[in-house]
mmCIF file as gemmi writes it, N, C-alpha and C atoms, coordinates in Angstrom:
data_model
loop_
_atom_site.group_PDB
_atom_site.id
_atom_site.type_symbol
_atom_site.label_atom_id
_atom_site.label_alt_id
_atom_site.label_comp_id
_atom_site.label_asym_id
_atom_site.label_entity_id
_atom_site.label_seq_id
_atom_site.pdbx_PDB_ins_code
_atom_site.Cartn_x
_atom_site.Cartn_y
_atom_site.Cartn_z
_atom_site.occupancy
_atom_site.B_iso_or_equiv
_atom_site.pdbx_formal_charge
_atom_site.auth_seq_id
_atom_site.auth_asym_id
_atom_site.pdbx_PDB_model_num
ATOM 1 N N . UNK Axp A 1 ? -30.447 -176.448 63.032 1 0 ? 1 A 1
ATOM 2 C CA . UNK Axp A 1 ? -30.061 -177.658 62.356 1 0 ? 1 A 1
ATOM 3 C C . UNK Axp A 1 ? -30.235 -177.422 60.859 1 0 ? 1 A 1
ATOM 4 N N . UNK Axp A 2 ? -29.173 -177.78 60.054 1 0 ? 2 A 1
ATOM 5 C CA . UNK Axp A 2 ? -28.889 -177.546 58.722 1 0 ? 2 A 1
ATOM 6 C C . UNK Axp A 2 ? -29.514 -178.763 57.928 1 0 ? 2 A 1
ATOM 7 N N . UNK Axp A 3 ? -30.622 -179.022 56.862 1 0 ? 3 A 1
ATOM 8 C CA . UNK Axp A 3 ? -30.639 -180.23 56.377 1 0 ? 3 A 1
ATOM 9 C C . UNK Axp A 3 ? -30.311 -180.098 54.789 1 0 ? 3 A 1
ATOM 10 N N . UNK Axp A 4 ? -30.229 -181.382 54.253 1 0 ? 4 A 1
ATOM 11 C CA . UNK Axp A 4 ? -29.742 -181.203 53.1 1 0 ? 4 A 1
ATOM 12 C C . UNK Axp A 4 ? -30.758 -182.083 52.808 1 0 ? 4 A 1
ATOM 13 N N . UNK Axp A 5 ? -30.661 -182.015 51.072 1 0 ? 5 A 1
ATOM 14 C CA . UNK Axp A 5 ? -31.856 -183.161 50.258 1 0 ? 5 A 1
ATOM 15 C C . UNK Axp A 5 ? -31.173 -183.679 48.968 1 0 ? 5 A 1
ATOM 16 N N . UNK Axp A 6 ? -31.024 -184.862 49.067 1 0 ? 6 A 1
ATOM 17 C CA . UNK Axp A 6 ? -30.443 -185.217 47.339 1 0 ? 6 A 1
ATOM 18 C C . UNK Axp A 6 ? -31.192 -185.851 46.615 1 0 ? 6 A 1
ATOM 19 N N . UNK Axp A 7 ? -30.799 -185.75 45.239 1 0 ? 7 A 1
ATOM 20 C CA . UNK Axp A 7 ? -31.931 -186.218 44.273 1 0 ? 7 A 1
ATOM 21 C C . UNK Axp A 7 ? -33.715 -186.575 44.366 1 0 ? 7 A 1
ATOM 22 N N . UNK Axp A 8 ? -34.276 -187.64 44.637 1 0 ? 8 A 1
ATOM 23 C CA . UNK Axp A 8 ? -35.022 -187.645 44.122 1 0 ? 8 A 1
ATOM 24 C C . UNK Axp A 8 ? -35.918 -187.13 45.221 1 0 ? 8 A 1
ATOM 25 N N . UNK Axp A 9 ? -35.271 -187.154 46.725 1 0 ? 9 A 1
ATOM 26 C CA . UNK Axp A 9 ? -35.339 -186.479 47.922 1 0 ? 9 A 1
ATOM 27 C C . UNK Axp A 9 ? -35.963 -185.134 48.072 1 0 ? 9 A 1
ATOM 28 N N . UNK Axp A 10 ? -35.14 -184.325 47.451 1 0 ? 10 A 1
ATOM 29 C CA . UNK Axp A 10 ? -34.922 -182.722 47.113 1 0 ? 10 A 1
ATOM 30 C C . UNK Axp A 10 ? -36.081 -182.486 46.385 1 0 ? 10 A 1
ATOM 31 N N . UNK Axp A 11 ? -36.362 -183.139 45.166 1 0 ? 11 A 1
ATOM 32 C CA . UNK Axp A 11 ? -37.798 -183.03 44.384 1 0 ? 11 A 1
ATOM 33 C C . UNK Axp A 11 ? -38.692 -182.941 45.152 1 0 ? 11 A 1
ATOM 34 N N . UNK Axp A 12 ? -39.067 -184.379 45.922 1 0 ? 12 A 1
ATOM 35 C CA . UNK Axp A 12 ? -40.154 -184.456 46.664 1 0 ? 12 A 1
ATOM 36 C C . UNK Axp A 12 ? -40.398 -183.388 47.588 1 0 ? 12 A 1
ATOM 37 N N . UNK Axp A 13 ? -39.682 -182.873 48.387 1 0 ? 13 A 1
ATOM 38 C CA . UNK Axp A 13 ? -39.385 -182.257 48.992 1 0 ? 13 A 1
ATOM 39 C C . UNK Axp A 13 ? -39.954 -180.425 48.724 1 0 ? 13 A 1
ATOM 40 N N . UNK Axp A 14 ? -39.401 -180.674 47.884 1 0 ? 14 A 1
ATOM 41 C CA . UNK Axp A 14 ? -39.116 -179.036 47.077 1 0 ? 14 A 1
ATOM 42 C C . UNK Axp A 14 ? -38.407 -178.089 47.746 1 0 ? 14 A 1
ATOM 43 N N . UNK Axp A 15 ? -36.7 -178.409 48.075 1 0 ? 15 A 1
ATOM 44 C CA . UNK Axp A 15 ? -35.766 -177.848 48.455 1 0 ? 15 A 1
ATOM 45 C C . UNK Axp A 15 ? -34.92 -178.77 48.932 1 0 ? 15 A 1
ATOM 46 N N . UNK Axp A 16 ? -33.52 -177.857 48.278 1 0 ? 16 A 1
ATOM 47 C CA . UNK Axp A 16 ? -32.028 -178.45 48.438 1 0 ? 16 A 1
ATOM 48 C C . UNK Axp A 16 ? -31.716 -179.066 49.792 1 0 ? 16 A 1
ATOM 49 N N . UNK Axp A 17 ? -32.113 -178.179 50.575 1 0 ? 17 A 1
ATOM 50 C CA . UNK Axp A 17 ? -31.669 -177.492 51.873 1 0 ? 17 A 1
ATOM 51 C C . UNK Axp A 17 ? -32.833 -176.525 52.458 1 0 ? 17 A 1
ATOM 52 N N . UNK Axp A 18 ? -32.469 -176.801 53.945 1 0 ? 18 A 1
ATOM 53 C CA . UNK Axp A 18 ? -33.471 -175.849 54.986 1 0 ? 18 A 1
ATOM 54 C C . UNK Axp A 18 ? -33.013 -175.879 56.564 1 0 ? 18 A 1
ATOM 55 N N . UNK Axp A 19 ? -33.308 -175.05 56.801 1 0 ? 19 A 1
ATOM 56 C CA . UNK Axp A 19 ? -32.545 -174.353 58.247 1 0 ? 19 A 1
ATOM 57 C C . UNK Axp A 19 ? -33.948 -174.991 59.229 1 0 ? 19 A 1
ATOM 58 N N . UNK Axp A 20 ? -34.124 -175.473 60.22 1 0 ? 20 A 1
ATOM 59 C CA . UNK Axp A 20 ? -34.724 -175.803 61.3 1 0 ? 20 A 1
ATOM 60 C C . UNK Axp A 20 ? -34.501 -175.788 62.795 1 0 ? 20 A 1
ATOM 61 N N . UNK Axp A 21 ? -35.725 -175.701 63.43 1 0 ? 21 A 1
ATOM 62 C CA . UNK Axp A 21 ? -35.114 -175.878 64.702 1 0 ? 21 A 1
ATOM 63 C C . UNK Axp A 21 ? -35.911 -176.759 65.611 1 0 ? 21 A 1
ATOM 64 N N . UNK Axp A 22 ? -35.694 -178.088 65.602 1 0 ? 22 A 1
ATOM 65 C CA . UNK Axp A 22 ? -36.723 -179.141 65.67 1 0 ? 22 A 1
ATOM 66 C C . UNK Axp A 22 ? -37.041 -179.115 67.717 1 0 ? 22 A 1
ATOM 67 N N . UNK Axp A 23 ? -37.802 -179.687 67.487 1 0 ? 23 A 1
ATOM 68 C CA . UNK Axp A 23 ? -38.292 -179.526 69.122 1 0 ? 23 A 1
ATOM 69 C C . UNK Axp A 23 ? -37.541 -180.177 70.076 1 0 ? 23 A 1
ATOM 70 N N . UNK Axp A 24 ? -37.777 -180.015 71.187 1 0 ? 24 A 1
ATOM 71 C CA . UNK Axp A 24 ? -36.636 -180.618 72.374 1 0 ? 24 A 1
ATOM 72 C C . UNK Axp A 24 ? -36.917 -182.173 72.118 1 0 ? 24 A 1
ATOM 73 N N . UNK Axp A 25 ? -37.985 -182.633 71.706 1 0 ? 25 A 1
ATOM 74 C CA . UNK Axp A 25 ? -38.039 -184.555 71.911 1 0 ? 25 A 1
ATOM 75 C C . UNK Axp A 25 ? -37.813 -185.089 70.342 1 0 ? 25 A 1
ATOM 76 N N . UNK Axp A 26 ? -36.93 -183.884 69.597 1 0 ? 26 A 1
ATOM 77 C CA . UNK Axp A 26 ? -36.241 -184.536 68.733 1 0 ? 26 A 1
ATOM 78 C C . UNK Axp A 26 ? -34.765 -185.028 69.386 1 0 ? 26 A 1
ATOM 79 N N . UNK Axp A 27 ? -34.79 -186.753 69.283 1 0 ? 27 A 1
ATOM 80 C CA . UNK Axp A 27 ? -33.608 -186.664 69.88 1 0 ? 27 A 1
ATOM 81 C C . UNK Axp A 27 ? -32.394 -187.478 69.018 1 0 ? 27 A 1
ATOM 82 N N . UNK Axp A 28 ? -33.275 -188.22 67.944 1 0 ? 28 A 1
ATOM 83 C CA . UNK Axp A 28 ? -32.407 -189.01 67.226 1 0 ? 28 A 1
ATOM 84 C C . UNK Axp A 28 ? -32.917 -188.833 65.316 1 0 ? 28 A 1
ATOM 85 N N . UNK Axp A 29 ? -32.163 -189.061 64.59 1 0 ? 29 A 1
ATOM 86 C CA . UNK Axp A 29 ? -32.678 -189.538 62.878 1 0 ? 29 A 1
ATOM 87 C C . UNK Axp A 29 ? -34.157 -189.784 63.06 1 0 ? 29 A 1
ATOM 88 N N . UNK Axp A 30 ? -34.447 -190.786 63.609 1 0 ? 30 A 1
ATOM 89 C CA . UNK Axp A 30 ? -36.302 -191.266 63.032 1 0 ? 30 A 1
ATOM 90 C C . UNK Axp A 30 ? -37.112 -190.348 63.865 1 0 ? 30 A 1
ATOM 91 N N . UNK Axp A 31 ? -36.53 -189.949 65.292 1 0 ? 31 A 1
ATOM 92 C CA . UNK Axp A 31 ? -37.469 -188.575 65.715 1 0 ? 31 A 1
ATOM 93 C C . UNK Axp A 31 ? -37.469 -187.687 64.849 1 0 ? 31 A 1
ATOM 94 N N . UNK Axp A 32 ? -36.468 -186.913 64.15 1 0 ? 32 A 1
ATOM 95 C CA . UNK Axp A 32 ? -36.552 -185.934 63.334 1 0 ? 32 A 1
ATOM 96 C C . UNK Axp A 32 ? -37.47 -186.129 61.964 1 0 ? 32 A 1
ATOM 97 N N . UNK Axp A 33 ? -36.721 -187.391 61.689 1 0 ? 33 A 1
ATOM 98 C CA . UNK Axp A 33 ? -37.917 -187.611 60.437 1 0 ? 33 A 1
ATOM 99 C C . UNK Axp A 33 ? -39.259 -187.99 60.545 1 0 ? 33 A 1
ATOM 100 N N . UNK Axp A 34 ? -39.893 -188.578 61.944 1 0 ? 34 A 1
ATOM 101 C CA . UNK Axp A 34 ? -41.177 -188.113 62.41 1 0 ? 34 A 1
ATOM 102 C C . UNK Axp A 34 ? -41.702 -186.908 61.862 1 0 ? 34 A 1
ATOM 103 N N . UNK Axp A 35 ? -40.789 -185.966 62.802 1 0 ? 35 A 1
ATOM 104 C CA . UNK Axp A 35 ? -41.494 -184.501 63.09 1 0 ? 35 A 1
ATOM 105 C C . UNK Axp A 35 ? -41.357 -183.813 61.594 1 0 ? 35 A 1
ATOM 106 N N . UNK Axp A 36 ? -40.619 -184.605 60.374 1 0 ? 36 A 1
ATOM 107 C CA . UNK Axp A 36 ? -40.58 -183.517 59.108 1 0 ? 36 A 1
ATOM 108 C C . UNK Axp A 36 ? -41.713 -184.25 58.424 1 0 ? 36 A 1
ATOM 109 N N . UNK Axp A 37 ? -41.76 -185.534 58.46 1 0 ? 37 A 1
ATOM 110 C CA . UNK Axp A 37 ? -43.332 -186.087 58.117 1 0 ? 37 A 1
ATOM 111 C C . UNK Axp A 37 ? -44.575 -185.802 58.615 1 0 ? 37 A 1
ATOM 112 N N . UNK Axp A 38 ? -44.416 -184.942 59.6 1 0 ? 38 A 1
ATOM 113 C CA . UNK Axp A 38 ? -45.898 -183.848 60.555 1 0 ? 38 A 1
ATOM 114 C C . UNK Axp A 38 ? -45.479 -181.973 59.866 1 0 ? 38 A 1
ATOM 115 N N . UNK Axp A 39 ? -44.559 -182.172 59.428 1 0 ? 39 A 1
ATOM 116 C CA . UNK Axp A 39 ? -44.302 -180.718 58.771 1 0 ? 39 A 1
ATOM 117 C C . UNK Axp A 39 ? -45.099 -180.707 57.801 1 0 ? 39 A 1
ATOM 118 N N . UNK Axp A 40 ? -45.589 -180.772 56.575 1 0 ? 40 A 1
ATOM 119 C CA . UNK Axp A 40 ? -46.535 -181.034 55.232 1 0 ? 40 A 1
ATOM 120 C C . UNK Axp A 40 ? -46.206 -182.343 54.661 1 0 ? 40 A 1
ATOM 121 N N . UNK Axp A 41 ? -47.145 -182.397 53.668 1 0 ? 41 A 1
ATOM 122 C CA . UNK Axp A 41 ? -47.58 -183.451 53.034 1 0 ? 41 A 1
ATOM 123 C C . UNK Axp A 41 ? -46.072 -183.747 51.873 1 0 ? 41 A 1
ATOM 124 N N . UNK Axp A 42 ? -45.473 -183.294 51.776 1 0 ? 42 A 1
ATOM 125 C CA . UNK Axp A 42 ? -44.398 -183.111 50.372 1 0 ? 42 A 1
ATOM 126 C C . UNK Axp A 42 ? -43.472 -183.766 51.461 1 0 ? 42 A 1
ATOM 127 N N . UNK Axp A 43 ? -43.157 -183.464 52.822 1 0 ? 43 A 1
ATOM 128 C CA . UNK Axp A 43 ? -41.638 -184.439 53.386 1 0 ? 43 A 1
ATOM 129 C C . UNK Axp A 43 ? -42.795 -185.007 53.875 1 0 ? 43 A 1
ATOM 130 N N . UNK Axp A 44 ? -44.092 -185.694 54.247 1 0 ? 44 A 1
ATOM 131 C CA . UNK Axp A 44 ? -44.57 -186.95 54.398 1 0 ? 44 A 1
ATOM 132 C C . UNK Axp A 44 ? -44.321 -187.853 53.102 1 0 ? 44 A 1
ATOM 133 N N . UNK Axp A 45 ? -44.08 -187.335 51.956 1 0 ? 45 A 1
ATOM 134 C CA . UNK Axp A 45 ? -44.188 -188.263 50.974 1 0 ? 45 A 1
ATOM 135 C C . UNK Axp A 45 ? -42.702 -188.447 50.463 1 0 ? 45 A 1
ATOM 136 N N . UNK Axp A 46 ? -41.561 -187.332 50.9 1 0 ? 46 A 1
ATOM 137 C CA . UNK Axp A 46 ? -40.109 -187.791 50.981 1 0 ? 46 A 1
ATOM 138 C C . UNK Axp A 46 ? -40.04 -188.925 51.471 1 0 ? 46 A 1
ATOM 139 N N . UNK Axp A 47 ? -40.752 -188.913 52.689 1 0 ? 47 A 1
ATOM 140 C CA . UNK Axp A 47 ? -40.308 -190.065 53.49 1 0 ? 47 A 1
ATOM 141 C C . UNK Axp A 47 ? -41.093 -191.227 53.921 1 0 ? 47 A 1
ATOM 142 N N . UNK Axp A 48 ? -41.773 -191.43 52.696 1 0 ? 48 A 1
ATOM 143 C CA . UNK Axp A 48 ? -42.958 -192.336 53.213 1 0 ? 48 A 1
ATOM 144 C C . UNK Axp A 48 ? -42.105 -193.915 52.963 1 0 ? 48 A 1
ATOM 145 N N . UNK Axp A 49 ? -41.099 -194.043 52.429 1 0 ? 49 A 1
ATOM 146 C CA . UNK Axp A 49 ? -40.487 -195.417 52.302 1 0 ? 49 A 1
ATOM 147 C C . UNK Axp A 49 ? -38.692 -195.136 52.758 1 0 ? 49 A 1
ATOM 148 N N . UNK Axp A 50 ? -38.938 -195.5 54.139 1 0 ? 50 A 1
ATOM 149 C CA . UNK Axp A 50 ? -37.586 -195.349 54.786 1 0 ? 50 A 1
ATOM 150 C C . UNK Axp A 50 ? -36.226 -196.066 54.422 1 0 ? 50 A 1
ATOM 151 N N . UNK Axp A 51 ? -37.237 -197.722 53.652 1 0 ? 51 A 1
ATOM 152 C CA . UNK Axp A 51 ? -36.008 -198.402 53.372 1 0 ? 51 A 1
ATOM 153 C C . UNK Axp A 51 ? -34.762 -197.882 51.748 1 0 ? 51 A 1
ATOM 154 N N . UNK Axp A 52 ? -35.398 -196.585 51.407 1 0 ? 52 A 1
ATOM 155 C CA . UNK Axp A 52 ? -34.467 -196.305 50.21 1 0 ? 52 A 1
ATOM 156 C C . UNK Axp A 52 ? -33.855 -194.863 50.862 1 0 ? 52 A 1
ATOM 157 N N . UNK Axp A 53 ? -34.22 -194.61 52.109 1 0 ? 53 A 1
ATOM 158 C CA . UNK Axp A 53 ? -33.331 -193.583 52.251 1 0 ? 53 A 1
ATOM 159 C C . UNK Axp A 53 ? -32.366 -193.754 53.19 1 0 ? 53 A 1
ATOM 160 N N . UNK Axp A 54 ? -30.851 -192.87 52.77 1 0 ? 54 A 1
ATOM 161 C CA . UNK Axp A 54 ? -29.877 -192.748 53.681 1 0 ? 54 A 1
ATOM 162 C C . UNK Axp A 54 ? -29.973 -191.45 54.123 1 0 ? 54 A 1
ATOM 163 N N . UNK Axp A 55 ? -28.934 -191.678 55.294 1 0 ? 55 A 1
ATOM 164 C CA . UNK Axp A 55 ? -28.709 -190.392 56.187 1 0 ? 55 A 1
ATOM 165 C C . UNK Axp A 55 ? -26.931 -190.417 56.975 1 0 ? 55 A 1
ATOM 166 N N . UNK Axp A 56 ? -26.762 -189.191 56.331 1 0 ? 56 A 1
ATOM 167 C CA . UNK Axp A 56 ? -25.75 -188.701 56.715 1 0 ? 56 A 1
ATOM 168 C C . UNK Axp A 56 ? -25.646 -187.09 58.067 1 0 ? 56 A 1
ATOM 169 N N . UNK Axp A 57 ? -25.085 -187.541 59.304 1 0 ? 57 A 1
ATOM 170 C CA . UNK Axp A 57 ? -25.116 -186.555 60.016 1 0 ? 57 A 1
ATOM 171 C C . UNK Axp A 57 ? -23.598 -185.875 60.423 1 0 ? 57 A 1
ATOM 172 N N . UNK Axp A 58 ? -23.455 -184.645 60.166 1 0 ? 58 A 1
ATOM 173 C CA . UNK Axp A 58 ? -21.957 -183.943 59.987 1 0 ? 58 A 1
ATOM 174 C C . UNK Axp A 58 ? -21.213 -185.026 59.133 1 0 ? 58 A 1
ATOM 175 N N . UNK Axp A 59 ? -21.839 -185.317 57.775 1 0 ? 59 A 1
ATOM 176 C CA . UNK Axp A 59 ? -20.865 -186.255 56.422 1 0 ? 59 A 1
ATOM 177 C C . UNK Axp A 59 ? -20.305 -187.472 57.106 1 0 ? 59 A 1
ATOM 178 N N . UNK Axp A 60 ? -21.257 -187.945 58.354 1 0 ? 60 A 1
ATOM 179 C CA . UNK Axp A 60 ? -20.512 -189.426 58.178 1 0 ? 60 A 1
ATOM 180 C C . UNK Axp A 60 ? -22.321 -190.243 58.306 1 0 ? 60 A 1
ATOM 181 N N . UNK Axp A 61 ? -22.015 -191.678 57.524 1 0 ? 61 A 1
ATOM 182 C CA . UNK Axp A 61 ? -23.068 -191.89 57.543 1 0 ? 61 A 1
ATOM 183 C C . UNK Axp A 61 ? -23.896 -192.748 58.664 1 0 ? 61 A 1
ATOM 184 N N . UNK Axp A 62 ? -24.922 -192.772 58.816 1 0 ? 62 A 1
ATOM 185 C CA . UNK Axp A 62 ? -25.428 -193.194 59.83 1 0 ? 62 A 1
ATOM 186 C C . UNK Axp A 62 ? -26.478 -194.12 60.112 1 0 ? 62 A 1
ATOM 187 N N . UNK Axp A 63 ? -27.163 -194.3 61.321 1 0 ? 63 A 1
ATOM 188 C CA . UNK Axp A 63 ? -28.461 -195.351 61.41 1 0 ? 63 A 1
ATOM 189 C C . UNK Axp A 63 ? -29.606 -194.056 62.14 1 0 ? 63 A 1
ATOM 190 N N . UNK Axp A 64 ? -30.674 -194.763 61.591 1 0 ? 64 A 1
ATOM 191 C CA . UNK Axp A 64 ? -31.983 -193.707 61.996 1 0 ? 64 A 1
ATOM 192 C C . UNK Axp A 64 ? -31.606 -193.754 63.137 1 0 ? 64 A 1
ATOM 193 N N . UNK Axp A 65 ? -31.101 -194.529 64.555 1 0 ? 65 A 1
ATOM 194 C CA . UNK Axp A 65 ? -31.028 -194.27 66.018 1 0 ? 65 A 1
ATOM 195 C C . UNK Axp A 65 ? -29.936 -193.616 66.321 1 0 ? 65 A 1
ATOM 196 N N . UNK Axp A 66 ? -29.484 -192.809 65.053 1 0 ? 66 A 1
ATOM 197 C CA . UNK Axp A 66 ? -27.825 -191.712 65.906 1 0 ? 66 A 1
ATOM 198 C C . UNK Axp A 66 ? -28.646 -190.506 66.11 1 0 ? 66 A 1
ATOM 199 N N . UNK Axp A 67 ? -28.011 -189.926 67.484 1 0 ? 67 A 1
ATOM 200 C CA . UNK Axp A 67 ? -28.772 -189.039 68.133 1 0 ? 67 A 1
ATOM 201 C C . UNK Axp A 67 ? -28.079 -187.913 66.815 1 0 ? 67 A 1
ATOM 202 N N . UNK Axp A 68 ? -29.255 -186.748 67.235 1 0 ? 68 A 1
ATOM 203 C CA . UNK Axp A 68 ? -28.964 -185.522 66.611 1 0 ? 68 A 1
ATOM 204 C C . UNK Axp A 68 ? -28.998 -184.253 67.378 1 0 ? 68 A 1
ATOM 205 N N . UNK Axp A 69 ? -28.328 -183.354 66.934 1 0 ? 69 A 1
ATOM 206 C CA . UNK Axp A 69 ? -28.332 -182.002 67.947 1 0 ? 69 A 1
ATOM 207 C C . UNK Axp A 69 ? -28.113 -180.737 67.701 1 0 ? 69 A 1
ATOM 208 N N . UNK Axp A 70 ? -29.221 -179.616 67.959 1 0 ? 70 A 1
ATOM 209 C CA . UNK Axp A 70 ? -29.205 -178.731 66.897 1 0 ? 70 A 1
ATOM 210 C C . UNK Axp A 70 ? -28.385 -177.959 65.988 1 0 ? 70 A 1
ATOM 211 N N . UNK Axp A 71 ? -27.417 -178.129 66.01 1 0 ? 71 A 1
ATOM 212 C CA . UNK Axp A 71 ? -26.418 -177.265 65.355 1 0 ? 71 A 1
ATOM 213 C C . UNK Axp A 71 ? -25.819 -178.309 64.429 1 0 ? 71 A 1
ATOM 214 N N . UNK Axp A 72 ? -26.788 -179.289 64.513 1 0 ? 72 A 1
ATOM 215 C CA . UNK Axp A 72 ? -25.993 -180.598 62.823 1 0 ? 72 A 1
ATOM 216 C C . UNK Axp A 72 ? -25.908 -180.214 61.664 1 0 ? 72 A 1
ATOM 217 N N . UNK Axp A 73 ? -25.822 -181.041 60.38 1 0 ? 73 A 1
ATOM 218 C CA . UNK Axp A 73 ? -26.132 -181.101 59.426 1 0 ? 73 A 1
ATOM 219 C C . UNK Axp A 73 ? -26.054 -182.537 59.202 1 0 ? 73 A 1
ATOM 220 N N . UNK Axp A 74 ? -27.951 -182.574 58.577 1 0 ? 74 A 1
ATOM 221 C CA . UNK Axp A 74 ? -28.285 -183.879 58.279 1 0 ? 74 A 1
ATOM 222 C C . UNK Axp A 74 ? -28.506 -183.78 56.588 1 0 ? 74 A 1
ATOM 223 N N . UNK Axp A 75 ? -27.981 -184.812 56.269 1 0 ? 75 A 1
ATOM 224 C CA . UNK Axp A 75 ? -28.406 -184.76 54.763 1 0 ? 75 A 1
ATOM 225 C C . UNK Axp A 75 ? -28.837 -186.224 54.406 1 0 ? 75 A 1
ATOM 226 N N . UNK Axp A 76 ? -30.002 -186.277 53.971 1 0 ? 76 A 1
ATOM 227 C CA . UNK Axp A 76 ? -30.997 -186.99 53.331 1 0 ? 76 A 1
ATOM 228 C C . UNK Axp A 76 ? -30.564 -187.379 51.723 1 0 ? 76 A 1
ATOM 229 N N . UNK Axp A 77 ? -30.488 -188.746 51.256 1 0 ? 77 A 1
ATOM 230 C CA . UNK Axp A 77 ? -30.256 -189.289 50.047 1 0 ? 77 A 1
ATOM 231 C C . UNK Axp A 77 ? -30.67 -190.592 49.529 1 0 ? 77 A 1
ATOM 232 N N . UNK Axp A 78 ? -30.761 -191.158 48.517 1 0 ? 78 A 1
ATOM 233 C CA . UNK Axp A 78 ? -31.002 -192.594 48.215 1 0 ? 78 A 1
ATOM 234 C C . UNK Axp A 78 ? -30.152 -193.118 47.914 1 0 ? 78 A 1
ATOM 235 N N . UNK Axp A 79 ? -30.345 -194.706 48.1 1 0 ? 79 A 1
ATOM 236 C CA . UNK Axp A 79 ? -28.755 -195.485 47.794 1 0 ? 79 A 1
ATOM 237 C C . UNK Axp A 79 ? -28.518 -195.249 46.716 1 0 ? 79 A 1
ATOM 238 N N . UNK Axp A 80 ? -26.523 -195.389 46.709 1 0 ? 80 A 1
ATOM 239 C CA . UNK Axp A 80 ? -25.838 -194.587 45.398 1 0 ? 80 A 1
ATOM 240 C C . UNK Axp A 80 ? -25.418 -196.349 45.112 1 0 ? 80 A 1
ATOM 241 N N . UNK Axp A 81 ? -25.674 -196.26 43.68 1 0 ? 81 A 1
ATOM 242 C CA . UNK Axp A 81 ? -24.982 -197.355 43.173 1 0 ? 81 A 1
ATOM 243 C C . UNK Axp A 81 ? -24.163 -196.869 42.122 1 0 ? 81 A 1
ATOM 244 N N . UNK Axp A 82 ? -23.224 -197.897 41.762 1 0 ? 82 A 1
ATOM 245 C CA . UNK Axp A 82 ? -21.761 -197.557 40.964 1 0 ? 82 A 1
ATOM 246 C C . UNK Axp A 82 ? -21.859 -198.528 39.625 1 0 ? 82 A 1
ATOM 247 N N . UNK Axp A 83 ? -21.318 -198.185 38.431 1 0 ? 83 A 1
ATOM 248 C CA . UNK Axp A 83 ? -21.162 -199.579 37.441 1 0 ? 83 A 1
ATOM 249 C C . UNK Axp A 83 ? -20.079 -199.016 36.598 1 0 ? 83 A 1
């Protein structure tokens, strides 16, 4: 599974992008982001406030309960606003 990280995401984080291979009872968005918030302390603190992040799985966007499956690409972002 391919993930991606944008802006302020990617900081926290400390990487663009990362290759994984999450466990069999990853089965949806908030399972995965469970198990990357039990990975270290830097994606516990990506993701310590769910309500500013989006998620996009294979570029369409989604709800934390769309299943996922290893060969995705999830990409992680905060809401985009326009003016």
């Amino acid at each position: 599974m391919r993930l991606r990280y944008f802006a302020w995401l990617r900081q926290r984080v400390g990487v663009a992008a990362e290759e994984i291979d999450p466990p069999p009872d990853v089965r949806d968005v908030a399972g995965l982001i469970a198990h990357l918030r039990a990975r270290s302390p830097r994606h516990a603190e990506a993701f310590g406030e769910l309500a500013v992040v989006k998620v996009a799985v294979n570029q369409t966007h989604v709800g934390f309960d769309h299943p996922v499956a290893p060969g995705d690409e999830v990409a992680f972002f905060p809401p985009v606003t326009g003016g």
